[in-house]
MMTF fields as JSON, N, C-alpha, C and O atoms, coordinates in Angstrom:
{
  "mmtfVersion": "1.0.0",
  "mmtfProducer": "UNKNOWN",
  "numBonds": 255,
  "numAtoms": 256,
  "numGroups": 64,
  "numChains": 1,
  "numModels": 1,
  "chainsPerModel": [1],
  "groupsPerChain": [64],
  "chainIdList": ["A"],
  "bondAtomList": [4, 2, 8, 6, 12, 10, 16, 14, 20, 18, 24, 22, 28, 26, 32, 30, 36, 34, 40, 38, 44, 42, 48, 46, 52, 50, 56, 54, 60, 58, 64, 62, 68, 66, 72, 70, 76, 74, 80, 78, 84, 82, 88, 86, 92, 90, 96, 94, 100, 98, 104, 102, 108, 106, 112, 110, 116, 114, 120, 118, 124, 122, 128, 126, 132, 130, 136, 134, 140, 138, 144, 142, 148, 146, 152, 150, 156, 154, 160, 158, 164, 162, 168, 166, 172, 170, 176, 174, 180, 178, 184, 182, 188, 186, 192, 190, 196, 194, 200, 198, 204, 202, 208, 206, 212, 210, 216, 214, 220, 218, 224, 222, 228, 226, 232, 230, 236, 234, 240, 238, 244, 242, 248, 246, 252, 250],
  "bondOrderList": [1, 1, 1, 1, 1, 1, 1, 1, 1, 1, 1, 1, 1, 1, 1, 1, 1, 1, 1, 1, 1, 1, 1, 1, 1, 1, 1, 1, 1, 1, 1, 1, 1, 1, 1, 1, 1, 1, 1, 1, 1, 1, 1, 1, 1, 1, 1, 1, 1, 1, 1, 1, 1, 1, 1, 1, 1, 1, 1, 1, 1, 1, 1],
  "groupList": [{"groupName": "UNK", "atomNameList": ["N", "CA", "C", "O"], "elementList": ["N", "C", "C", "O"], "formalChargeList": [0, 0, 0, 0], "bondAtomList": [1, 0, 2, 1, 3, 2], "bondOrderList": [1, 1, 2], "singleLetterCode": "X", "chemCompType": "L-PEPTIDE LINKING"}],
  "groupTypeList": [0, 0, 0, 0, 0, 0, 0, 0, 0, 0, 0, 0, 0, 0, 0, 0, 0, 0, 0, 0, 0, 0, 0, 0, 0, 0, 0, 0, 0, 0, 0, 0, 0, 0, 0, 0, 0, 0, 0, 0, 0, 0, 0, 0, 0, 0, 0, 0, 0, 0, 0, 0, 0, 0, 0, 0, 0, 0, 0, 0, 0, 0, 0, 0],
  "groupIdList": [1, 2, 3, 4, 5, 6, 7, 8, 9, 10, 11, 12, 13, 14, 15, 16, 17, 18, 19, 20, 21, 22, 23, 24, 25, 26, 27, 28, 29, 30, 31, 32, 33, 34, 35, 36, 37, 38, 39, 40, 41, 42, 43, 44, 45, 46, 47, 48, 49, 50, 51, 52, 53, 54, 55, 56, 57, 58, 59, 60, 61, 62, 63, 64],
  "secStructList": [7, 7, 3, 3, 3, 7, 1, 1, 6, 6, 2, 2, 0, 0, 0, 0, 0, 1, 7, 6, 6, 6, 7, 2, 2, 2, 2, 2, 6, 6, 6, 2, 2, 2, 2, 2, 6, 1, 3, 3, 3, 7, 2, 2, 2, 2, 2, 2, 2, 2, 2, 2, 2, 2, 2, 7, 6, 6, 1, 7, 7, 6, 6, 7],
  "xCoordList": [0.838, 0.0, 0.894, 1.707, 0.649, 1.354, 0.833, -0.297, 1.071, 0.689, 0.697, 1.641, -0.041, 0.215, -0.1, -0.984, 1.238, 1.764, 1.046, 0.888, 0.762, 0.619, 1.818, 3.0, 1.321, 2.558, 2.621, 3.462, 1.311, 1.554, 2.32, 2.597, 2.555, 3.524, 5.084, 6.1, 4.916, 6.559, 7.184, 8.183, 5.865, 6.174, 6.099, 6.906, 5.046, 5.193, 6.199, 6.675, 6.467, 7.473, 9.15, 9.979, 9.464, 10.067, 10.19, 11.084, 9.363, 8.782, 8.623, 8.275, 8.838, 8.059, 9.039, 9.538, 9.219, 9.446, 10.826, 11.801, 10.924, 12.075, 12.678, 12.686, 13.131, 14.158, 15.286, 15.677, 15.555, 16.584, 18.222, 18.973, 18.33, 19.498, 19.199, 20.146, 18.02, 17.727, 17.511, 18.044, 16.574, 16.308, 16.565, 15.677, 18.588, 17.867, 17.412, 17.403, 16.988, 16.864, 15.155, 14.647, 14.644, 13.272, 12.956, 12.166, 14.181, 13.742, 14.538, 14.306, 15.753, 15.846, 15.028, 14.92, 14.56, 12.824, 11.591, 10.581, 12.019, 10.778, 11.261, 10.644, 12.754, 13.638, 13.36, 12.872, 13.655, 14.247, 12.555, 12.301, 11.727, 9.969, 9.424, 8.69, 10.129, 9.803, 9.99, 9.123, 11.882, 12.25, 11.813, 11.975, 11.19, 10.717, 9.204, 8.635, 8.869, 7.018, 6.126, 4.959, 6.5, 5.869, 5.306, 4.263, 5.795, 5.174, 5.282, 6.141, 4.09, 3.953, 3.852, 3.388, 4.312, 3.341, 3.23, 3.518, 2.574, 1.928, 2.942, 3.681, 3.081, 4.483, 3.943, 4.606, 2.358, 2.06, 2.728, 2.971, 3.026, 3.299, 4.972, 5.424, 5.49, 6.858, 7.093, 8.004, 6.028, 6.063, 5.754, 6.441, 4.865, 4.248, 5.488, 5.883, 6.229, 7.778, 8.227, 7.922, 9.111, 10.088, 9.751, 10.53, 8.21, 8.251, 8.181, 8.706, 7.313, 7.707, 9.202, 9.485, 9.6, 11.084, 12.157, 12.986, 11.826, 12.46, 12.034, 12.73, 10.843, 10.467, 9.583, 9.164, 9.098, 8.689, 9.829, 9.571, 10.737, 11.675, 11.487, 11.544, 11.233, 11.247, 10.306, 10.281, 9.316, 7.904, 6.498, 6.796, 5.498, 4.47, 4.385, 4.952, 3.835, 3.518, 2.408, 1.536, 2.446, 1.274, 0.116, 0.107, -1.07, -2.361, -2.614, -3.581, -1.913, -2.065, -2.276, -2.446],
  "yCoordList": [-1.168, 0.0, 1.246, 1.47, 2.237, 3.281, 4.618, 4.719, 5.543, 6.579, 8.076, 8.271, 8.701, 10.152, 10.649, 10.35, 11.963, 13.109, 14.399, 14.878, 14.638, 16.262, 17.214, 16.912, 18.309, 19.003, 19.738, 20.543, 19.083, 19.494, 18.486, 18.684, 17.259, 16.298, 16.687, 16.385, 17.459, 17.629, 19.462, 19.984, 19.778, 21.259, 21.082, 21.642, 20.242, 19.775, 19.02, 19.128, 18.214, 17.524, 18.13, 17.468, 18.868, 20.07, 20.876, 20.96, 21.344, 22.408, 21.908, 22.714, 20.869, 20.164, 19.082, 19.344, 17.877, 16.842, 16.316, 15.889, 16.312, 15.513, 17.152, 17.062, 18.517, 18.982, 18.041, 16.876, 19.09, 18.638, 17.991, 17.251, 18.757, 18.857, 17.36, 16.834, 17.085, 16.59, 15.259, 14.314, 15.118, 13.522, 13.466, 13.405, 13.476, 13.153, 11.706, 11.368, 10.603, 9.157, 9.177, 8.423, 10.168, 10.58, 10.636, 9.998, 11.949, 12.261, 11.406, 11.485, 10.364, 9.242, 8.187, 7.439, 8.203, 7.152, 7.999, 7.568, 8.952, 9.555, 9.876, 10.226, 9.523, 9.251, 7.657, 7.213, 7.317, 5.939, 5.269, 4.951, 5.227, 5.061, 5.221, 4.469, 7.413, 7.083, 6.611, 6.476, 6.147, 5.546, 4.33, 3.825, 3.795, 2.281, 2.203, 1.309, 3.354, 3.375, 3.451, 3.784, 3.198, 3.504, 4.682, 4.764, 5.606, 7.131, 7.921, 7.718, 9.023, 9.686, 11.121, 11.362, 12.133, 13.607, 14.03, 13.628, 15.292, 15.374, 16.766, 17.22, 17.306, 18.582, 19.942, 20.979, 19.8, 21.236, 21.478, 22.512, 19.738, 19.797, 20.595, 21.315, 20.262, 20.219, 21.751, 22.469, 22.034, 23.824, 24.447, 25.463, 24.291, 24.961, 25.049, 26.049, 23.582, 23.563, 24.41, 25.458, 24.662, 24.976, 26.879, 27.823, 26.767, 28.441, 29.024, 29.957, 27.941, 28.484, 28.215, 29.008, 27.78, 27.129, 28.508, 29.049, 28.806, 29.968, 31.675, 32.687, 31.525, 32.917, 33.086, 34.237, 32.136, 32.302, 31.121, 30.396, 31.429, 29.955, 30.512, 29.812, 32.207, 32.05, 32.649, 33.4, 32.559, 33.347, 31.738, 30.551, 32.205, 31.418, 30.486, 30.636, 29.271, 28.242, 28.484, 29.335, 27.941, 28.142, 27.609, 26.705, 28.479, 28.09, 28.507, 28.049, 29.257, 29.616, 31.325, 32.234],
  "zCoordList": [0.0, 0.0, 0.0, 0.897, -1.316, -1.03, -0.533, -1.011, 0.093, 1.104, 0.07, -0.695, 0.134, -0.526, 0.613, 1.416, 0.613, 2.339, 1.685, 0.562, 2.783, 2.312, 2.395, 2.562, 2.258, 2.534, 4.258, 4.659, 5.14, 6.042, 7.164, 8.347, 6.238, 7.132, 6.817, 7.443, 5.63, 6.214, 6.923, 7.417, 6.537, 7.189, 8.748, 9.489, 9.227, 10.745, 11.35, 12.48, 10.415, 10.869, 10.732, 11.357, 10.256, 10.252, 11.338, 12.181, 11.226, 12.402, 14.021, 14.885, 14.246, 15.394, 16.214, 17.308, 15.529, 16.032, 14.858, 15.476, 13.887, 13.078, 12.015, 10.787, 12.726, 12.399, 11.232, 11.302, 10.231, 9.584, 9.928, 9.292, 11.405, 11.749, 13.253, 13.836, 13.471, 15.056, 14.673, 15.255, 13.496, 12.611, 11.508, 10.657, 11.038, 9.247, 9.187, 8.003, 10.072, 9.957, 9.31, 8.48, 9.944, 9.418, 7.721, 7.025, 7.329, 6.14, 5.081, 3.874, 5.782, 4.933, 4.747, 3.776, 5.604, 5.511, 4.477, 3.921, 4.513, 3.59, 1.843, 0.836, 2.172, 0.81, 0.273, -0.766, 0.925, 0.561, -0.088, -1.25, 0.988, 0.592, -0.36, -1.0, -0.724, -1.986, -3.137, -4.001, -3.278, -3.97, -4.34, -5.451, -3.301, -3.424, -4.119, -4.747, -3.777, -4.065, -2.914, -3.122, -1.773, -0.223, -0.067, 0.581, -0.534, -0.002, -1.366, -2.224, -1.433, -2.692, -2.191, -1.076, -3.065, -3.373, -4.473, -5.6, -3.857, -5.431, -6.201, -5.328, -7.2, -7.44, -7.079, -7.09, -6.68, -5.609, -4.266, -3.644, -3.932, -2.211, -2.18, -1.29, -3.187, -3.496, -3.722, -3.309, -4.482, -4.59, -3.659, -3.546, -2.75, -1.332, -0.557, 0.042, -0.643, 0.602, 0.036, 0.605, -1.237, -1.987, -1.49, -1.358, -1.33, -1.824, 0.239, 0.846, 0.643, 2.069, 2.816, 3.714, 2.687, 3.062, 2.65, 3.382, 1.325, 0.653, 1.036, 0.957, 1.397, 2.018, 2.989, 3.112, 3.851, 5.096, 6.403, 7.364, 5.864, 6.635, 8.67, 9.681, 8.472, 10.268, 10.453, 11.429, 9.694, 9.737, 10.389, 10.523, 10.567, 10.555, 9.955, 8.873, 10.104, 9.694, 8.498, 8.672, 7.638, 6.716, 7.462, 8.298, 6.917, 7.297, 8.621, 9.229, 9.086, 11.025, 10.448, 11.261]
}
């Protein structure tokens, strides 16, 4: 069974609990998954990160 993320599992998870710097074991599991076919998104989710990451990186959370 494969999984489609939103983009609020990785902005939370980011933000929250698996930091880039605190879990990369996290976001190699969310690599590797998708390499295999386990986990999906869609290329909006990818644009939403890309564009908040790039200009709200110490601002609000989207959607708050």
């Amino acid at each position: 069974m494969a999984y489609l993320l939103d983009a609020n599992v990785f902005i939370s998870a980011k933000n929250l609990h698996y930091g880039l710097d605190f879990c990369p074991a996290f976001w190699d599991w969310i690599i590797a998954n998708n390499a295999s076919g386990g986990v999906f998104s869609i290329e909006k989710v990818s644009t939403k990160c890309s564009f908040w990451e790039t200009n709200c990186r110490n601002g609000p959370t989207p959607g708050r």
